[in-house]
N, C-alpha and C positions, 0 to 999 in steps of 0.2 A: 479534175478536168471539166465539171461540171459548173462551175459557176465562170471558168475561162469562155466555154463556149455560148453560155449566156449575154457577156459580155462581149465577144466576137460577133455575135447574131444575134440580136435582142429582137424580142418579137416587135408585130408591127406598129401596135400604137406604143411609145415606149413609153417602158415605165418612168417611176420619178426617181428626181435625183437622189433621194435615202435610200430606195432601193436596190440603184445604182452602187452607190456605195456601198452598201452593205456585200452586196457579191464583190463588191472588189474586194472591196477587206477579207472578206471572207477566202477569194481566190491570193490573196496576199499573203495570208497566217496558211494556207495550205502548201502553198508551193516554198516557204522557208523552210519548211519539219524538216526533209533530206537531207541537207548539209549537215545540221549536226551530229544528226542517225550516222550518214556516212560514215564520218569523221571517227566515230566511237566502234564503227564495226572493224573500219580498219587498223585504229587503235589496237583491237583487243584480237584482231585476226591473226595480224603479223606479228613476225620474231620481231625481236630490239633490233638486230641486224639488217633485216630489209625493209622495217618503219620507215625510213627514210625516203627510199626510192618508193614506196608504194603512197606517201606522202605527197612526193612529186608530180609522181605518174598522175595523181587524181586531180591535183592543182594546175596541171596543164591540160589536162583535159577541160576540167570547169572551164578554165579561160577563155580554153576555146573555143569551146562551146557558147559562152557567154559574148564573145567577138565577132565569132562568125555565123552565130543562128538569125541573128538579125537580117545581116546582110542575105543569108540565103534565104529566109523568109521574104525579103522583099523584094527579091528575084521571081522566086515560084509566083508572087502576089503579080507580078509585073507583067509576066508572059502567061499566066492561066486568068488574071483578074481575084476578084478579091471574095467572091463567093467559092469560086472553083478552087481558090489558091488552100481555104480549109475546107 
């Protein structure tokens, strides 16, 4: 979370563009580790039986997530403004 709010709020003279990047990268390689963490816990949680559905259940979830946090994101941004919105 820490290099995301960096990048949402950089201080005021800003830094340069490699530093820039680097927190991105860095907020990039952090925020991928969970999917396949997930993936391997529910693997080895669930029966062979209800793998499947608990499969599912997590893949529509992501999606969703991944569809509609945008769009609510730039709702909250929209009607609170862009400091107040994080």
């Amino acid at each position: 979370t820490l290099p995301l709010l960096f990048i949402l709020n950089p201080p005021d003279p800003l830094p340069s563009l490699g530093v820039l990047s680097a927190v991105a990268f860095l907020a990039g390689f952090l925020a991928c580790i969970t999917g396949p963490n997930i993936r391997a816990m529910l693997l080895n949680v669930n029966t062979p039986e209800t793998r499947g559905t608990s499969f599912a259940l997590y893949n529509l979830m992501d999606d969703l997530g991944k569809g509609m946090g945008p769009a609510l994101i730039a709702c909250v941004i929209g009607a609170l403004g862009r400091q107040k919105g994080f």
